[in-house]
C-alpha positions as CSV (number, residue, x, y, z in Angstrom):
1,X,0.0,0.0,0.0
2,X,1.8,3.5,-1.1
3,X,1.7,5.7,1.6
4,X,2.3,9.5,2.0
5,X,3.9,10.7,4.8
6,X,3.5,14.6,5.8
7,X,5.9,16.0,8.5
8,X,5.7,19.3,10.5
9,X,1.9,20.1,9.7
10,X,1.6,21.5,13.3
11,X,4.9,23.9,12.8
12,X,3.1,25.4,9.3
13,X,0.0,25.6,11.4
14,X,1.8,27.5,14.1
15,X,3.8,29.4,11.7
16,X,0.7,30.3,9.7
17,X,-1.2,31.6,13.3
18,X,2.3,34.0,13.9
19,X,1.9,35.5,10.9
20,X,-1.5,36.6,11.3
21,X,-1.1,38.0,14.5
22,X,1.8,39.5,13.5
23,X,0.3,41.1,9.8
24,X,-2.4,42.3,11.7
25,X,-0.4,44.0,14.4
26,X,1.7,45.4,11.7
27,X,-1.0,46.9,9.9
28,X,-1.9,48.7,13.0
29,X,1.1,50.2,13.5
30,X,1.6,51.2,10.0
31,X,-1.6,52.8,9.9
32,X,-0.6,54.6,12.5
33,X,2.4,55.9,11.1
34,X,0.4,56.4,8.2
35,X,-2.1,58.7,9.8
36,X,1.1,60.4,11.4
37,X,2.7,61.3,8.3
38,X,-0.6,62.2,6.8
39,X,-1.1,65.0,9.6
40,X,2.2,66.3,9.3
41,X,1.9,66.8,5.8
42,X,-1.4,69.0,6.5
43,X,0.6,70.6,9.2
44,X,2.9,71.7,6.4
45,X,0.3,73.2,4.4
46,X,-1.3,74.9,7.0
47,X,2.3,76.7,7.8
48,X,2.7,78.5,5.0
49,X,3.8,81.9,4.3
50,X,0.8,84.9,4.3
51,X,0.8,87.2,1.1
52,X,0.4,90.4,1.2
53,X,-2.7,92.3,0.0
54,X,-2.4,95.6,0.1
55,X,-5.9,97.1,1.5
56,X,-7.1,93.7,2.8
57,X,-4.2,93.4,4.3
58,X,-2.4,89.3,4.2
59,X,-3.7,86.3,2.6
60,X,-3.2,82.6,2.3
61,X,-0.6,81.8,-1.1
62,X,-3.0,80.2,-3.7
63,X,-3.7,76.8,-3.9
64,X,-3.5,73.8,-1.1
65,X,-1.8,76.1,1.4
66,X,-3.2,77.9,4.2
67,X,-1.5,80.9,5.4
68,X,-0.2,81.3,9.2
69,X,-1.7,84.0,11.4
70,X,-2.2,83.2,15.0
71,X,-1.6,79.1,14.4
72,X,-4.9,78.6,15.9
73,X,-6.4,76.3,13.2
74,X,-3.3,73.9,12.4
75,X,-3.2,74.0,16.3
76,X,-6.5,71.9,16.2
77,X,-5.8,69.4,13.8
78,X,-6.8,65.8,15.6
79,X,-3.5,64.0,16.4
80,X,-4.8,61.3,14.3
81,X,-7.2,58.2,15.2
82,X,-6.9,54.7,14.2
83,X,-9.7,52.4,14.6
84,X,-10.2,48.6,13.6
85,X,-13.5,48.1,11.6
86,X,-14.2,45.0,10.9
87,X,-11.5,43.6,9.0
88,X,-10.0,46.4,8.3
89,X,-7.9,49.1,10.1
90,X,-8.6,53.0,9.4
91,X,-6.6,56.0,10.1
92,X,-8.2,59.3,10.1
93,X,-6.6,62.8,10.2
94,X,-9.0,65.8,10.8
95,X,-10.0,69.0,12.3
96,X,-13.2,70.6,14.4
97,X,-14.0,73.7,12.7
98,X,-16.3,74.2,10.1
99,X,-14.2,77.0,8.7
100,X,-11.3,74.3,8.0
101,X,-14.8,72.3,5.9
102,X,-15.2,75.4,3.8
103,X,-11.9,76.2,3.2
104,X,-11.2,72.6,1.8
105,X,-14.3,72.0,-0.3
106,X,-15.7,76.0,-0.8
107,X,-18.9,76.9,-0.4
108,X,-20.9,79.8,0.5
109,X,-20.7,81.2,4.0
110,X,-24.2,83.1,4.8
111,X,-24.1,85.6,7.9
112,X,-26.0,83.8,11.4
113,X,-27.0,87.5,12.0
114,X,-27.4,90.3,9.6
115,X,-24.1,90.4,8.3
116,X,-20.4,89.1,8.2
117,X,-17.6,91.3,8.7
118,X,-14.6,91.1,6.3
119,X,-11.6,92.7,7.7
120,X,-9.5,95.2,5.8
121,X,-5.6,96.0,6.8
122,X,-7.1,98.6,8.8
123,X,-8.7,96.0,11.2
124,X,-5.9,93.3,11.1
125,X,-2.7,92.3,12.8
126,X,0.8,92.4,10.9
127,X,0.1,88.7,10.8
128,X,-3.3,89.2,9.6
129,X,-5.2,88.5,12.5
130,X,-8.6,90.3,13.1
131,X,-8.0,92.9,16.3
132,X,-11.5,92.3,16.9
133,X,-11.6,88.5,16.8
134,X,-14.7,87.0,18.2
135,X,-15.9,90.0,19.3
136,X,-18.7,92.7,18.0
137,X,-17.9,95.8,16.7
138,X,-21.1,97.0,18.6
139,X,-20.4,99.5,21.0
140,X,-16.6,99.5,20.1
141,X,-15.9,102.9,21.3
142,X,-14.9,105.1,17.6
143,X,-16.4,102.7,15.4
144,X,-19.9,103.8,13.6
145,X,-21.2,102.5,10.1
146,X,-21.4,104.1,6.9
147,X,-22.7,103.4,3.2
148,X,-20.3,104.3,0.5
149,X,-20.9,105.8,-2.9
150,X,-21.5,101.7,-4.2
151,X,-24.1,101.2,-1.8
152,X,-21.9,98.8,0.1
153,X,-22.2,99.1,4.4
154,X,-18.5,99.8,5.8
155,X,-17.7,99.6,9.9
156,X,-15.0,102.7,9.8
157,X,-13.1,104.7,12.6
158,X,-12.1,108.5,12.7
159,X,-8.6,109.3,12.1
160,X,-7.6,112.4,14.1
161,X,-10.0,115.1,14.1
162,X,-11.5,118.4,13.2
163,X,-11.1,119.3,9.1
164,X,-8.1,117.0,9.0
165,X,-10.1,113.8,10.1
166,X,-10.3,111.3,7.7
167,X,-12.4,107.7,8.2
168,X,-10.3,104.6,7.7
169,X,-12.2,101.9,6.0
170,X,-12.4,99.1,8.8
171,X,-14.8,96.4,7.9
172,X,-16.7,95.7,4.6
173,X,-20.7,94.3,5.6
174,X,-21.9,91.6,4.0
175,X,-24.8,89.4,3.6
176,X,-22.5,86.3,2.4
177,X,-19.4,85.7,1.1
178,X,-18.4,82.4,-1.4
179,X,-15.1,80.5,-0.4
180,X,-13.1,78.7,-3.3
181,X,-12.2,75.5,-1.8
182,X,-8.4,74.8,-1.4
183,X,-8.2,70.9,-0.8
184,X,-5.5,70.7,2.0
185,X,-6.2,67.2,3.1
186,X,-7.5,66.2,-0.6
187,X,-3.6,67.4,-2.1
188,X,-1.9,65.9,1.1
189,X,-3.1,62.5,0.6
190,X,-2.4,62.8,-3.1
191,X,1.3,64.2,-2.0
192,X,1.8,61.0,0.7
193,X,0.0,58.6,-0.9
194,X,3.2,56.7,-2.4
195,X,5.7,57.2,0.4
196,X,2.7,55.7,2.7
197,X,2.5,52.8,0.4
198,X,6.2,52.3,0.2
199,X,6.4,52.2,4.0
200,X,3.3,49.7,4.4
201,X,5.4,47.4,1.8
202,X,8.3,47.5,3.8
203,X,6.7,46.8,7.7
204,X,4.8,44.1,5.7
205,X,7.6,42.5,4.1
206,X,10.0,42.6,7.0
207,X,7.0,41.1,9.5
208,X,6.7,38.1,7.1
209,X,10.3,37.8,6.8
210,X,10.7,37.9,10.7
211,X,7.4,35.1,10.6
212,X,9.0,32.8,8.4
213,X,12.5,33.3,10.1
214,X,10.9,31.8,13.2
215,X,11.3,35.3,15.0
């Protein structure tokens, strides 16, 4: 009677159990890293240089880049959360604010009250930061409201007085203003999304490679 004899089925099946403990630990940690890289890289775009704009003062640089003024909003970005769903292990990298929402998909921004305030260089910082930053202009001693030859509503201040006084344009009034969306997190994960792979590759690789070794 032939007969087929099969050694160390117990080692493969011990082998075989090592390596999925170990893939799947590795995946964690890669997605980890993963997300890690990933918020760094939005970190980046949020530190960008302002621009200046003469009578409104600083702005962002165009495209995927935010401008720093007090650091506030990169400040907020989540450290970066990985979760296991199911089979799979998910990394997310994101931020509170709906301001952060607008500024990466655009949109139009409609006033809560009667009107949003859009600071000129007047009303700003040398970083660009509103002086009046979460607060009303209302009752801000010096400041009253006018409406220029274009129909448009400005919040202005005096400038000295008597016949030399002149009114420094302040705030322009608005009913709603639209936001061209600039992608931050879109273009980061574009920008990362081959050294992430390459990395994954390489944990993977080296965990089967410590697996097989017996390590």
């Amino acid at each position: 009677m032939p007969i087929i004899e099969v050694r160390g089925i117990k080692q493969v099946e011990a082998r075989l159990k090592r390596a999925g403990v170990k893939i799947t630990q590795t995946q964690k940690e890669a997605v980890q890293v993963a997300t890690i890289m990933l918020r760094n890289e939005v970190f980046k775009r949020m530190s960008a240089k302002t621009q200046p704009a003469g009578f409104w003062g600083v702005r962002s640089p165009e495209g995927p880049f935010l401008g720093v003024r007090s650091g506030t909003t990169r400040r907020a970005l989540s450290p970066g959360r990985v979760t296991v769903l199911g089979n799979e292990v998910v990394g997310v990298v994101g931020h509170p604010s709906k301001h952060v929402a607008f500024l990466e998909e655009g949109g139009l921004i409609s006033a809560k009250g009667q009107y949003l305030r859009i600071p000129t260089a007047e009303a700003m910082t040398p970083s660009g930061v509103d002086r009046l930053a979460g607060r009303s202009a209302k009752g801000v001693a010096g400041l009253f409201i006018i409406t220029s030859k274009a129909k448009r509503l400005w919040i202005v201040a005096r400038d000295g007085s008597g016949p030399h006084a002149r009114l420094k344009l302040m705030y322009l009034l608005v009913n709603s203003v639209r936001i061209e969306g600039k992608h931050i997190f879109k273009r980061s994960l574009e920008a990362m999304r081959d050294p992430i792979g390459t990395m994954f590759r390489g944990r993977v690789k080296l965990a089967l490679r410590e697996v097989a070794g017996g390590r």
